[in-house]
The first five atom37 places (N, CA, C, CB, O) and aatype in JSON, in Angstrom:
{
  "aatype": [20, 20, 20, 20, 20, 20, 20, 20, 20, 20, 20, 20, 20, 20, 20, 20, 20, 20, 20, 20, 20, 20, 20, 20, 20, 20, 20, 20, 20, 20, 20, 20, 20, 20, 20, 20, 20, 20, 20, 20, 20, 20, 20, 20, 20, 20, 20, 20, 20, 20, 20, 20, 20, 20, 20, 20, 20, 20, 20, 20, 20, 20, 20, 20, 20, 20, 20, 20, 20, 20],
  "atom_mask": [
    [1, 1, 1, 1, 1],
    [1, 1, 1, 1, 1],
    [1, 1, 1, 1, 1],
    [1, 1, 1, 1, 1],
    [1, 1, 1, 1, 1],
    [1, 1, 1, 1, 1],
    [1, 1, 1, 1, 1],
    [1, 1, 1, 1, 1],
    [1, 1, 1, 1, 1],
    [1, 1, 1, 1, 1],
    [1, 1, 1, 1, 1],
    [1, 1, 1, 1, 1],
    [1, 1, 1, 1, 1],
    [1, 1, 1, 1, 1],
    [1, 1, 1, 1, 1],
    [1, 1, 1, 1, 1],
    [1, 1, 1, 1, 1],
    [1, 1, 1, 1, 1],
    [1, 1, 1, 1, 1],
    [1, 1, 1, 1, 1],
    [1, 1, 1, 1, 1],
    [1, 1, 1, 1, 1],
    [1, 1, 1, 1, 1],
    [1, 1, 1, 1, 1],
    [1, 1, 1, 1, 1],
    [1, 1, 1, 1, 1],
    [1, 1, 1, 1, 1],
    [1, 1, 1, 1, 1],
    [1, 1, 1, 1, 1],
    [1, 1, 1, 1, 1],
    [1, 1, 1, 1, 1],
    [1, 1, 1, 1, 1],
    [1, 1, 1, 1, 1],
    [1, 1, 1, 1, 1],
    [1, 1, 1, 1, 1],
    [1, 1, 1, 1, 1],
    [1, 1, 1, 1, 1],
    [1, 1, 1, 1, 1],
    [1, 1, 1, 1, 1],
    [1, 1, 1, 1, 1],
    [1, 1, 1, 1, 1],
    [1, 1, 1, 1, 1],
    [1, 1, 1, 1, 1],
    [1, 1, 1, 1, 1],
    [1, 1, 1, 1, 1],
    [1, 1, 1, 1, 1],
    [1, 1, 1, 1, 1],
    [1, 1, 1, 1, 1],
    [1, 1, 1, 1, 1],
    [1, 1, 1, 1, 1],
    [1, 1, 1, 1, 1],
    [1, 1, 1, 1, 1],
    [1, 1, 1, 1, 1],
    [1, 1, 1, 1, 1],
    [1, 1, 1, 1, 1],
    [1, 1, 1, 1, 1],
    [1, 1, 1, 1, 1],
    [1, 1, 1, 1, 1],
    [1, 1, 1, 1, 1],
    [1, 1, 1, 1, 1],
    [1, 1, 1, 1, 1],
    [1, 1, 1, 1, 1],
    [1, 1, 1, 1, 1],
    [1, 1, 1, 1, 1],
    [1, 1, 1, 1, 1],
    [1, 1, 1, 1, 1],
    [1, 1, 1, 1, 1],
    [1, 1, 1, 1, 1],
    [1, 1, 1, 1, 1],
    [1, 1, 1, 1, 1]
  ],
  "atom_positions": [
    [[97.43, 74.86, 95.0], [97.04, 75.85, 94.0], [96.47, 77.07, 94.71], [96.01, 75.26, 93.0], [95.75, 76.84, 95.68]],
    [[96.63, 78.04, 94.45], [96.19, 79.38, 94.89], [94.95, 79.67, 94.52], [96.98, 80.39, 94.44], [94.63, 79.21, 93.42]],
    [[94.14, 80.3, 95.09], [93.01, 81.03, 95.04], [93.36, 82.58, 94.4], [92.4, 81.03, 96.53], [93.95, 83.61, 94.72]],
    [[92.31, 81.82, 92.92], [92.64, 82.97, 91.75], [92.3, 84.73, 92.13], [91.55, 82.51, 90.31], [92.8, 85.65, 91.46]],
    [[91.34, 84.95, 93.36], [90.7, 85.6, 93.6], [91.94, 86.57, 94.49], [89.46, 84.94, 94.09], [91.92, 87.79, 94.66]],
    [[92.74, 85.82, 94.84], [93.99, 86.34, 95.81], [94.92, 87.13, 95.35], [94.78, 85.35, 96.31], [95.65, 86.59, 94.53]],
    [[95.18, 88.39, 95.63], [95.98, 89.01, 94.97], [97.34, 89.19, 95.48], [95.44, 90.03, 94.72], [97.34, 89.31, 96.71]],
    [[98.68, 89.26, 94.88], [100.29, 89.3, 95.19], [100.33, 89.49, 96.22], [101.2, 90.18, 94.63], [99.58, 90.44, 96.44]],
    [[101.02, 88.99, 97.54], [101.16, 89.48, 99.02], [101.63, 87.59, 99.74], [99.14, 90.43, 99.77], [101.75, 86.46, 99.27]],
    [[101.76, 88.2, 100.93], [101.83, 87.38, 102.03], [100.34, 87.31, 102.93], [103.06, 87.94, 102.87], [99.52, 88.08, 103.43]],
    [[100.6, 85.89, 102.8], [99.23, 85.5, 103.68], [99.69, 84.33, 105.1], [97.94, 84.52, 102.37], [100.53, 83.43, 105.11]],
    [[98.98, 84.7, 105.95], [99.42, 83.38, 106.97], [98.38, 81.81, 106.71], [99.1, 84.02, 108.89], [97.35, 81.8, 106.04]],
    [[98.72, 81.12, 107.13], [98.75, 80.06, 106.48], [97.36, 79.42, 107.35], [100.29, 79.3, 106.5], [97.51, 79.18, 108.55]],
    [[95.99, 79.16, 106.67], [95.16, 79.34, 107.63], [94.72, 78.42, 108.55], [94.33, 79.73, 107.18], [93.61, 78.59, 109.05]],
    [[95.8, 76.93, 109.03], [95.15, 76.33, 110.0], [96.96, 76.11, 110.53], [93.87, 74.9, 109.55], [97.23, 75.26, 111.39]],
    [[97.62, 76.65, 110.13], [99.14, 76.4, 111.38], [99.88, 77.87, 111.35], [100.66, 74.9, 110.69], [100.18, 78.43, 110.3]],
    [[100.14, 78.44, 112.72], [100.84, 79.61, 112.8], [102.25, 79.75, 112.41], [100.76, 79.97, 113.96], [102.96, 80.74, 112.24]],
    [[102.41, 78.87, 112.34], [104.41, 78.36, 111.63], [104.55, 79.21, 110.46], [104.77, 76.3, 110.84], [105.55, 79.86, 110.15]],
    [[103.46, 79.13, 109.84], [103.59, 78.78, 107.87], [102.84, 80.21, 107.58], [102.36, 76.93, 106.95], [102.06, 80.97, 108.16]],
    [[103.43, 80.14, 106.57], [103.02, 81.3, 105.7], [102.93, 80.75, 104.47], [103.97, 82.51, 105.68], [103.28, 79.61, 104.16]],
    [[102.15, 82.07, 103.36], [102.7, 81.59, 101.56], [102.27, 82.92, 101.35], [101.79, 80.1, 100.35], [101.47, 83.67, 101.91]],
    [[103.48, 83.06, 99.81], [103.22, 84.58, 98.86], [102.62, 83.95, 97.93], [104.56, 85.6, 98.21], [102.93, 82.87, 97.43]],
    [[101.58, 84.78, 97.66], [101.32, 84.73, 96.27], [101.94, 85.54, 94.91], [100.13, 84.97, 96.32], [101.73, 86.75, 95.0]],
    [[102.56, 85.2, 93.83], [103.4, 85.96, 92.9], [102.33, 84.99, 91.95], [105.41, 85.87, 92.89], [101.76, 83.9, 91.99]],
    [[102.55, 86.65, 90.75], [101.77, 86.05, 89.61], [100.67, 85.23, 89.93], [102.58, 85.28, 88.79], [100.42, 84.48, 88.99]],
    [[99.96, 85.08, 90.84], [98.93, 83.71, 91.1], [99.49, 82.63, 91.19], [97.96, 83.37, 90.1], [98.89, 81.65, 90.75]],
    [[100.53, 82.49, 91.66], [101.37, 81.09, 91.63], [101.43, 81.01, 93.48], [103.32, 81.25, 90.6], [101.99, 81.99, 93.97]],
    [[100.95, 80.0, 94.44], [101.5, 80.4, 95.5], [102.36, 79.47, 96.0], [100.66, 80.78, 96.33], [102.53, 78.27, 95.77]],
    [[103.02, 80.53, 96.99], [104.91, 79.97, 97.57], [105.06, 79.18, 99.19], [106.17, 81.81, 97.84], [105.77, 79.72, 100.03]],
    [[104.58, 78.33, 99.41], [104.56, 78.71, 100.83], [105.96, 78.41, 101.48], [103.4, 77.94, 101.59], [106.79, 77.71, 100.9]],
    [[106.18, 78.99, 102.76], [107.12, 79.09, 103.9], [107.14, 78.5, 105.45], [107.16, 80.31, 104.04], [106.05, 78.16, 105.91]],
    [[107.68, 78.44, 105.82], [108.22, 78.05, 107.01], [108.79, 78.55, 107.75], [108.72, 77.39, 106.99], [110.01, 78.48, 107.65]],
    [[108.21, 79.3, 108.87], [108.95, 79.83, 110.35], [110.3, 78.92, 110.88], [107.68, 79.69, 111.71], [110.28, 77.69, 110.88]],
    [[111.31, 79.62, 111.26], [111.94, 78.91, 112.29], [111.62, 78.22, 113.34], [112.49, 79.47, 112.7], [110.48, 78.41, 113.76]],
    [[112.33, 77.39, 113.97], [111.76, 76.66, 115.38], [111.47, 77.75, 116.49], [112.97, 75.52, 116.07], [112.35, 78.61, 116.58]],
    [[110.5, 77.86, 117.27], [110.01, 78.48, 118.02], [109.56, 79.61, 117.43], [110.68, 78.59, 118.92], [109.22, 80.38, 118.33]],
    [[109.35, 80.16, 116.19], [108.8, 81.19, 115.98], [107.29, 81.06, 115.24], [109.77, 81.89, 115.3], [106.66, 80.0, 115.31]],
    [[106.87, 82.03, 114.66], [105.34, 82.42, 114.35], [105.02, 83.16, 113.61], [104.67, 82.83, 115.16], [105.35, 84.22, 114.15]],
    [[104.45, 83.45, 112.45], [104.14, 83.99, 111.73], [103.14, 85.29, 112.0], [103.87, 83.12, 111.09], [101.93, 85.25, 112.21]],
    [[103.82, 86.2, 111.94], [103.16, 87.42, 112.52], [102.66, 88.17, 111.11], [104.29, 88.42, 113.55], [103.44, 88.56, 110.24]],
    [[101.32, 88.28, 111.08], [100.56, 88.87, 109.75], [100.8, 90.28, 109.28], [99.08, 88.84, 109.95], [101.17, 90.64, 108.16]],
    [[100.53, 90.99, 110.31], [101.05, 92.47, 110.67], [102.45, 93.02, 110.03], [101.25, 92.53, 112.26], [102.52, 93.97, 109.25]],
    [[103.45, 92.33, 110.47], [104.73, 92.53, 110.49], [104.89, 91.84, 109.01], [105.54, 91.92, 111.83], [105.9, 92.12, 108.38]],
    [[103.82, 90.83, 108.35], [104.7, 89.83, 107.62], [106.0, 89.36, 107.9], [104.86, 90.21, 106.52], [106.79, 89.23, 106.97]],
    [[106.33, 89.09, 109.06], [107.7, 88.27, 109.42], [107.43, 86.93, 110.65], [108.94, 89.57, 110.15], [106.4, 86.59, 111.24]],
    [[108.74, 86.45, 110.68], [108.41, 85.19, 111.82], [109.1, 85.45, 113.15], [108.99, 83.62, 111.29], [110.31, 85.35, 113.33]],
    [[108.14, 85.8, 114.13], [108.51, 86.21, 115.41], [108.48, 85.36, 116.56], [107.83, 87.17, 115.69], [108.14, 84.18, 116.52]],
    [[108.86, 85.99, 117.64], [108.94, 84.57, 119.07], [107.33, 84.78, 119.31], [110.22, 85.0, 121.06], [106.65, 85.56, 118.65]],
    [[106.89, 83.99, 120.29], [105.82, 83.95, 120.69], [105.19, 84.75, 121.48], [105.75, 83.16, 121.01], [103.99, 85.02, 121.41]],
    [[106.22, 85.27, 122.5], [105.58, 86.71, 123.09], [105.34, 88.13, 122.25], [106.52, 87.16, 124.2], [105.11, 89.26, 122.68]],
    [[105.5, 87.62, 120.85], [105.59, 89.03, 120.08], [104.57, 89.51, 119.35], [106.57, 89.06, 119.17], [104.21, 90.62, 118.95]],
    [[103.97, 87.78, 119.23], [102.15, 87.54, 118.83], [101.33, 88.85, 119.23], [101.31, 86.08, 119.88], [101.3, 89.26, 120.39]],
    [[100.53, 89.59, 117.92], [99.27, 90.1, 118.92], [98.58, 89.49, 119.6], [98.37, 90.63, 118.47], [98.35, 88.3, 119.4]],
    [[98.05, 90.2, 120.6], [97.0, 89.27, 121.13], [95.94, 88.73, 120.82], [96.63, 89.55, 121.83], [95.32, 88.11, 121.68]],
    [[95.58, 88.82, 119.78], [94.35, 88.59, 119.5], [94.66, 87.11, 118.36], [93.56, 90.12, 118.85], [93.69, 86.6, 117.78]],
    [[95.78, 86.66, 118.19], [96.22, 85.54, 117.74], [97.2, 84.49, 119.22], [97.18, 86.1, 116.31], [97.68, 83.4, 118.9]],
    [[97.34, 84.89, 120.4], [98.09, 84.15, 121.12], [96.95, 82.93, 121.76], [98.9, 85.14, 122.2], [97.47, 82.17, 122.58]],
    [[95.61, 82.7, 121.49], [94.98, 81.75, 121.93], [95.14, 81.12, 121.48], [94.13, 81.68, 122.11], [94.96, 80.02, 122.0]],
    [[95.88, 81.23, 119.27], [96.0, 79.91, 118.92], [97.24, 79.3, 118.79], [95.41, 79.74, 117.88], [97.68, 78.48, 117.99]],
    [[97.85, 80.08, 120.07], [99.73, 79.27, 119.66], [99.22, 77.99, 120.53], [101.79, 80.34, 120.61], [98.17, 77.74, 121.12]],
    [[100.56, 77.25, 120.31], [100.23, 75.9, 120.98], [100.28, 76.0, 122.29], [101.09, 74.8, 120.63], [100.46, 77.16, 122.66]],
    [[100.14, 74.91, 123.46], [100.2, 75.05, 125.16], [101.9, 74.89, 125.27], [99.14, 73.52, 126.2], [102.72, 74.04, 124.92]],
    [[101.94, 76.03, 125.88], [103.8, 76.38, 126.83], [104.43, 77.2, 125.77], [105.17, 74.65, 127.18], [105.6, 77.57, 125.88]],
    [[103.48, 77.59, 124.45], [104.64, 78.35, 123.47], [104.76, 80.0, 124.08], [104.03, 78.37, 121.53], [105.27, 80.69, 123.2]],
    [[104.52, 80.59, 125.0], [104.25, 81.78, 125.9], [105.24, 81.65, 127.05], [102.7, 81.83, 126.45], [105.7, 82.64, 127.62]],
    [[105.57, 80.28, 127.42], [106.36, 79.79, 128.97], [107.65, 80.83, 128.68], [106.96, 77.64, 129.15], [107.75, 81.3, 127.55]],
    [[108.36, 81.09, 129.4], [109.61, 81.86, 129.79], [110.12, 80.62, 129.85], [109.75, 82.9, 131.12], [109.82, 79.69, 130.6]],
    [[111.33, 80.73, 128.53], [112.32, 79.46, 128.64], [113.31, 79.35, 129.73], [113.14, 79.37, 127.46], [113.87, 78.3, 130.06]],
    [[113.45, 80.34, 130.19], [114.61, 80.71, 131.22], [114.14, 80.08, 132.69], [114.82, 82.55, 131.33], [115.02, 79.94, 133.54]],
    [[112.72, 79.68, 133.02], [112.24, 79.08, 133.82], [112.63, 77.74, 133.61], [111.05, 79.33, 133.87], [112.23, 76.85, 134.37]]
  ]
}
């Protein structure tokens, strides 16, 4: 159930960076990032992990930053 206090928008999802939810009408929607991506608040979209601001990359998980190509 949504928090009535919340108004129409995108919110990130507040204990996993994957997830998101809209709120419409007070009804809320939530979502799901692709594999390897992240929910970027800013952008409202789901990005790779180097695309994170910084000030959210302490809470990606350990190796989600690694260069896959390594």
């Amino acid at each position: 159930m949504a928090d009535q206090t919340q108004a129409d928008g995108m919110y990130p999802h507040p204990d996993d960076l994957t997830k998101m939810y809209r709120i419409i009408d007070g009804k809320r929607h939530d979502f799901q990032c692709g594999p390897n991506t992240y929910y970027h608040p800013e952008l409202e979209a789901c990005v790779h992990a180097w695309q994170m601001p910084e000030g959210l990359r302490d809470q990606l998980p350990p190796g989600a930053l690694a260069d896959p190509e390594s």
